[in-house]
Backbone as JSON Lines, residues from 0, in Angstrom:
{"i":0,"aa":"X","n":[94.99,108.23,82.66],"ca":[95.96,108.16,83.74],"c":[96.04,109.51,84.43]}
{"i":1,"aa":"X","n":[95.98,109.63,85.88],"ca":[96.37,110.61,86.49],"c":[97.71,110.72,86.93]}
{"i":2,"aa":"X","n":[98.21,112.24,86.42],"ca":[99.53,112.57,86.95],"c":[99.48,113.24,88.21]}
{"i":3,"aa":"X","n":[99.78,112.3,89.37],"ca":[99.2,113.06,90.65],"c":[101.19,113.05,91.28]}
{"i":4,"aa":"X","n":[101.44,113.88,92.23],"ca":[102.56,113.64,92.79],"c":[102.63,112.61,93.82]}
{"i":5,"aa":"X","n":[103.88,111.99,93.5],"ca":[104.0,110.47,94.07],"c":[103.52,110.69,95.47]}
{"i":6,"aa":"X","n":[104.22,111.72,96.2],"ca":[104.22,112.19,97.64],"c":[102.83,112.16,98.0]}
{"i":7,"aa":"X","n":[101.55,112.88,97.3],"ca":[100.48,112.77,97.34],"c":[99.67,111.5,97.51]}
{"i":8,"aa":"X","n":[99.98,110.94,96.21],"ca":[99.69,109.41,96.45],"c":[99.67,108.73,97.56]}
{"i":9,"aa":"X","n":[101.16,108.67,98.08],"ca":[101.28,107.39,99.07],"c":[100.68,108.13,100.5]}
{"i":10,"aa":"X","n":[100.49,109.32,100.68],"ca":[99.8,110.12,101.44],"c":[98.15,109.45,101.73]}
{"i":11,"aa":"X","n":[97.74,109.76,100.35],"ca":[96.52,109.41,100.48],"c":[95.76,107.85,100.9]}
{"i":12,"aa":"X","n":[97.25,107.0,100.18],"ca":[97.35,105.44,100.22],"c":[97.66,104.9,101.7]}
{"i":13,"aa":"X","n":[98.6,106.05,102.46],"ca":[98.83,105.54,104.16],"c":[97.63,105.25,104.78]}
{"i":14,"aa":"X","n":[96.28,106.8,104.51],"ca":[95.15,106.99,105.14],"c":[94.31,106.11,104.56]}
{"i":15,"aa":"X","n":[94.28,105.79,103.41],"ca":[93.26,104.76,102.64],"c":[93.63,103.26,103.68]}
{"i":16,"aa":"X","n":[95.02,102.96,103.87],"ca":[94.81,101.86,104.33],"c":[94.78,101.65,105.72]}
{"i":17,"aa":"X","n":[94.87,102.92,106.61],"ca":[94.17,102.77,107.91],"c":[92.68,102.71,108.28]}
{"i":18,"aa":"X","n":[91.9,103.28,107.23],"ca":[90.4,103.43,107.47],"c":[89.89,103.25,106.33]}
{"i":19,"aa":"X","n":[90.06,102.8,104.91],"ca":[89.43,102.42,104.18],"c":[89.65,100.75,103.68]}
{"i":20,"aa":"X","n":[89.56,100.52,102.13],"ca":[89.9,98.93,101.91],"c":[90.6,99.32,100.71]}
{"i":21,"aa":"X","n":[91.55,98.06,100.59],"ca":[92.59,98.63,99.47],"c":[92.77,96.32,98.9]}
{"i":22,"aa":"X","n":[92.92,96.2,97.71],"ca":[93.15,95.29,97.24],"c":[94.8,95.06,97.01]}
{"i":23,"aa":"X","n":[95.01,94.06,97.52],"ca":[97.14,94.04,97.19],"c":[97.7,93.19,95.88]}
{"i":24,"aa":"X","n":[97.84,93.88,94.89],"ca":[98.46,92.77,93.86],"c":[98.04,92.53,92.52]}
{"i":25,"aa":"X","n":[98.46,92.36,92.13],"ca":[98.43,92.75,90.18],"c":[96.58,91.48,90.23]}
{"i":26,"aa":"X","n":[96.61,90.73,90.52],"ca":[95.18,89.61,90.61],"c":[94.14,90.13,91.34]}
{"i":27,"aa":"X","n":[94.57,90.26,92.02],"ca":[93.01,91.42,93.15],"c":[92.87,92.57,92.53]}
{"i":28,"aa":"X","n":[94.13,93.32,92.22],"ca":[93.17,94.63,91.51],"c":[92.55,94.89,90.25]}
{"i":29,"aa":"X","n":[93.28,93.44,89.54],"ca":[92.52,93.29,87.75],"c":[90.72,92.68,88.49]}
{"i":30,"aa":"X","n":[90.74,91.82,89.51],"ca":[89.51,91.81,89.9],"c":[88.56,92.52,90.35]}
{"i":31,"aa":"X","n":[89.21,93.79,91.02],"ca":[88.25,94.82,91.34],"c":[88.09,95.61,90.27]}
{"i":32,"aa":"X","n":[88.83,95.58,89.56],"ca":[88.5,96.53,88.22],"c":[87.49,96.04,87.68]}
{"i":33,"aa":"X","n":[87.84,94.6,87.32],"ca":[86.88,94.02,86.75],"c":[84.92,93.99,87.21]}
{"i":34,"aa":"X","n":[85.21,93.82,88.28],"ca":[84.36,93.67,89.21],"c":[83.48,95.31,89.12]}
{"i":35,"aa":"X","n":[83.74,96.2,88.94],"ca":[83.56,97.79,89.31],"c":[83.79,97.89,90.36]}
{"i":36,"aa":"X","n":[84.75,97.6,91.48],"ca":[84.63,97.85,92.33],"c":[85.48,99.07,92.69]}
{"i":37,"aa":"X","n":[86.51,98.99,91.58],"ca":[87.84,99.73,92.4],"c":[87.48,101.51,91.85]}
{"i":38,"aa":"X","n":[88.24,102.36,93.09],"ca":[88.13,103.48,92.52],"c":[89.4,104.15,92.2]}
{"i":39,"aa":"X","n":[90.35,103.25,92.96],"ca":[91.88,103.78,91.79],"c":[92.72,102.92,92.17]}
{"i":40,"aa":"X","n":[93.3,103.0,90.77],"ca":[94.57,101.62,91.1],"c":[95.9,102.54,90.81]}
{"i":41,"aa":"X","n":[96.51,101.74,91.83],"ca":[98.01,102.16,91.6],"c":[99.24,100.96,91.02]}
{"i":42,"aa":"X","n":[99.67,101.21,90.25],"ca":[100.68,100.35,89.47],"c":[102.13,100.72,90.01]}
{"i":43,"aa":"X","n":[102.97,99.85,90.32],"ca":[104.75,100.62,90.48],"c":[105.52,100.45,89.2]}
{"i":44,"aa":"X","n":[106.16,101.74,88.59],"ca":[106.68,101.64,86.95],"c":[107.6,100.58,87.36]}
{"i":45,"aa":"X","n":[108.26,100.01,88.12],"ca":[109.82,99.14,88.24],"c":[109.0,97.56,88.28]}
{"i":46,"aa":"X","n":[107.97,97.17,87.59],"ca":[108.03,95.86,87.7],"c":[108.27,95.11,86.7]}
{"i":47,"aa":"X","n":[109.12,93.96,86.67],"ca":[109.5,93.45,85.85],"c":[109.26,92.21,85.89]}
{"i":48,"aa":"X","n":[108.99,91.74,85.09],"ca":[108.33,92.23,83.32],"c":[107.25,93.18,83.44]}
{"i":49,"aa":"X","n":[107.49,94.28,82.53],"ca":[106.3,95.07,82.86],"c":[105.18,94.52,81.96]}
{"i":50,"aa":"X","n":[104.99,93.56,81.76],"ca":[104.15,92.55,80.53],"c":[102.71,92.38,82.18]}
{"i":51,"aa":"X","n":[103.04,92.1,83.44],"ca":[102.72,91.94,84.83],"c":[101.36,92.6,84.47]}
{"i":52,"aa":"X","n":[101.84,93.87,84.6],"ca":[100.77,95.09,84.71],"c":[100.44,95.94,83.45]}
{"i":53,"aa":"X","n":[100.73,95.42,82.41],"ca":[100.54,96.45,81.31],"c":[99.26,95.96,80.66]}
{"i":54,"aa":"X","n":[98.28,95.26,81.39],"ca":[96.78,95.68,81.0],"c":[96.01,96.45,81.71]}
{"i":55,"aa":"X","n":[96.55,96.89,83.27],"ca":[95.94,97.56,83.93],"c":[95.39,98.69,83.52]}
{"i":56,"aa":"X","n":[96.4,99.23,82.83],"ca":[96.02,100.69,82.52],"c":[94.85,100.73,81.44]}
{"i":57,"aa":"X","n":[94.65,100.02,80.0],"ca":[93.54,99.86,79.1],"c":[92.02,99.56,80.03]}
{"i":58,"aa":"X","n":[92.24,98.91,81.02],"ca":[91.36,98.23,81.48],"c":[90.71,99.7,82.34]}
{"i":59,"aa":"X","n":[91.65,100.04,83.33],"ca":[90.92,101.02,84.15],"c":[90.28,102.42,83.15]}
{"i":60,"aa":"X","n":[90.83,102.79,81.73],"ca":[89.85,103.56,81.13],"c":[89.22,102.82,80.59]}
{"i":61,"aa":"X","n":[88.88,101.62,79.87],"ca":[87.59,100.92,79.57],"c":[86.56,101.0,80.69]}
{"i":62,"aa":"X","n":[86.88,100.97,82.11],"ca":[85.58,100.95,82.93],"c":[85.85,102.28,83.85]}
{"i":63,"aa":"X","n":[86.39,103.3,83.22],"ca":[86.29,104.74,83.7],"c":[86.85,104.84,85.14]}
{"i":64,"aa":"X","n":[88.22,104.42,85.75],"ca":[88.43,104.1,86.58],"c":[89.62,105.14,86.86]}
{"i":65,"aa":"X","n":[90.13,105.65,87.92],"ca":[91.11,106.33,87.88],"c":[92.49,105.69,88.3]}
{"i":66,"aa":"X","n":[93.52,105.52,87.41],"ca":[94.97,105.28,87.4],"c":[96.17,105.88,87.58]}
{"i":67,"aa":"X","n":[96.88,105.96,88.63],"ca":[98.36,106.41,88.74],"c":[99.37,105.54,88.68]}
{"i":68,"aa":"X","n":[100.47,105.72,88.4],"ca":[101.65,105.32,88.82],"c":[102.63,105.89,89.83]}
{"i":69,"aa":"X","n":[103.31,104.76,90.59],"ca":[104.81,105.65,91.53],"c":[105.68,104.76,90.74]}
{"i":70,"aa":"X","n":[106.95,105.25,91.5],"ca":[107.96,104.65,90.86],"c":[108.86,103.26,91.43]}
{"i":71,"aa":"X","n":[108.45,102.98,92.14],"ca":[108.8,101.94,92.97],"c":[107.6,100.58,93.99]}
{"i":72,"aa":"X","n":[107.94,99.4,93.62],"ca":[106.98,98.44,94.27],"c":[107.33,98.5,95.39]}
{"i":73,"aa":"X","n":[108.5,98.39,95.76],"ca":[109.18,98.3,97.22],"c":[108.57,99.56,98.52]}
{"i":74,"aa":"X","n":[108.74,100.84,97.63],"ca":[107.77,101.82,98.03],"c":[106.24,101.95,98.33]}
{"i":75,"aa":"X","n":[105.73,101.08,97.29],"ca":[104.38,100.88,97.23],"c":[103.92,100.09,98.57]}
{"i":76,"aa":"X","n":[104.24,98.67,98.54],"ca":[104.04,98.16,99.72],"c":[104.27,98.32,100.9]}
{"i":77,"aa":"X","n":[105.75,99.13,101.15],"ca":[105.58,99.81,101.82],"c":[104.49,100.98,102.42]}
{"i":78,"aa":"X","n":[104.16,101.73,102.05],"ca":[103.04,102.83,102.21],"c":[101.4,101.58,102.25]}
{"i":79,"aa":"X","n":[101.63,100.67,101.82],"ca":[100.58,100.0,102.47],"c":[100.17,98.85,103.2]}
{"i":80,"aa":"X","n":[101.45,98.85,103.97],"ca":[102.15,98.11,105.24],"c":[102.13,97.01,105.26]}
{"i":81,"aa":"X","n":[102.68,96.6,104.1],"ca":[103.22,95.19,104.02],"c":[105.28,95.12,103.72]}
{"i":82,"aa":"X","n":[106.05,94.07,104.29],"ca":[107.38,94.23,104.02],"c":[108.17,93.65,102.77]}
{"i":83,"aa":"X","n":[107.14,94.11,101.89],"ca":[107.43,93.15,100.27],"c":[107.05,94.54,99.46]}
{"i":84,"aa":"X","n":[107.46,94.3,97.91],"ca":[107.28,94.98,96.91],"c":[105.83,94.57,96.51]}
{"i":85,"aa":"X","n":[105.12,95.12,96.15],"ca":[103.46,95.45,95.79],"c":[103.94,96.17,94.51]}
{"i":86,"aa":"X","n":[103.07,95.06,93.05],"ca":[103.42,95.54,92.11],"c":[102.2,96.62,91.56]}
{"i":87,"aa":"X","n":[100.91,96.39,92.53],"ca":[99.63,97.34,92.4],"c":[98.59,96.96,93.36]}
{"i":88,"aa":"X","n":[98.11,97.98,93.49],"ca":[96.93,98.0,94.58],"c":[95.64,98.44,93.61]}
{"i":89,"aa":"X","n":[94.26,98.36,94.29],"ca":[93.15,98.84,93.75],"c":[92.7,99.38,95.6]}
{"i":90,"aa":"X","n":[92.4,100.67,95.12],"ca":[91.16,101.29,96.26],"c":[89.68,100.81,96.07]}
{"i":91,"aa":"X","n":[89.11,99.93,97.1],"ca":[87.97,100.05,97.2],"c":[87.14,100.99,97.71]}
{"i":92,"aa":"X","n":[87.78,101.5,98.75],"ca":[87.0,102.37,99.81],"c":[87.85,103.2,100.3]}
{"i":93,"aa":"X","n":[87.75,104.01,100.25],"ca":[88.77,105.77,100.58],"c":[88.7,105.52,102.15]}
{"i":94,"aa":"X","n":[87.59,105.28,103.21],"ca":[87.49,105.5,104.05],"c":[87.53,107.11,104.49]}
{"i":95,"aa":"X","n":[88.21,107.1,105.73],"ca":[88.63,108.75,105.63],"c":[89.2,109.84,105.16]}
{"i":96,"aa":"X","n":[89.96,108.8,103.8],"ca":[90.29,109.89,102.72],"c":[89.72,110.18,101.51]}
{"i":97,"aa":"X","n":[88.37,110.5,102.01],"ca":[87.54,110.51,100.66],"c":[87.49,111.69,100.18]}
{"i":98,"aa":"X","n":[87.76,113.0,100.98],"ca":[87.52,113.93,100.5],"c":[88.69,114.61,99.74]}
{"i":99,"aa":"X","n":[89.94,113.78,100.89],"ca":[91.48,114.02,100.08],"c":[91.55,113.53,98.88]}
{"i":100,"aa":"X","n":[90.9,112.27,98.35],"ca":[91.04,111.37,96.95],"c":[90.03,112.64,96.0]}
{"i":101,"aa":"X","n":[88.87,112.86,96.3],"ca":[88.22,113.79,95.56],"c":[88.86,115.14,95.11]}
{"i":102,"aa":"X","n":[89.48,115.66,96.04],"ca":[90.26,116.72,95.77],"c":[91.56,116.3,94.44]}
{"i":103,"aa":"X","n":[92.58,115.42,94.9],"ca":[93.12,114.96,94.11],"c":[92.6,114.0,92.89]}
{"i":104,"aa":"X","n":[91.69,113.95,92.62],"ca":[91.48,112.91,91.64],"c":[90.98,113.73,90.85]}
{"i":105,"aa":"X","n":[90.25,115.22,90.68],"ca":[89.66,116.47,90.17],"c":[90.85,117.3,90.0]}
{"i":106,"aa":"X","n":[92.1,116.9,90.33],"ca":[93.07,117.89,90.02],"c":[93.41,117.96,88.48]}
């Protein structure tokens, strides 16, 4: 798991989802994981049941994947412009924040 600052995150997550591809939702991103596709998933700690998302995390170090958490779904989806709580996303494609995700993901 990466401890990145939330602020950072949804930073990088605004730009990821203007110019890159991002998966919405606890089912799409266990699929891109699954899949190899994803290069980081984000989980929100406030979902309940956290039973939802509590394989994400085993899963993304079984296939060497990088994982954060924020603290809020409501937040989450927000920052990736939808008007609902998003209990996790998967990055497929950084787009133009590839060099920002590299920087932060090496921190």
């Amino acid at each position: 798991m990466i401890n990145m600052d939330e602020t950072k995150i949804f930073e990088l997550l605004d730009l990821v989802r203007q110019t890159g591809k991002l998966k919405k939702g606890v089912n799409e991103a266990t699929k891109a994981i699954e899949r190899g596709l994803a290069k980081l998933v984000v989980a929100a700690k406030d979902v309940d049941p956290p039973e939802l998302i509590m394989h994400l995390k085993p899963l993304c170090e079984e296939k060497k994947i990088s994982y954060s958490e924020v603290s809020s779904k409501k937040e989450l989806g927000r920052m990736i412009g939808i008007n609902v709580g998003c209990a996790a996303i998967a990055v497929i494609d950084f787009g133009q924040a590839s060099d920002n995700a590299k920087k932060l993901l090496s921190e």
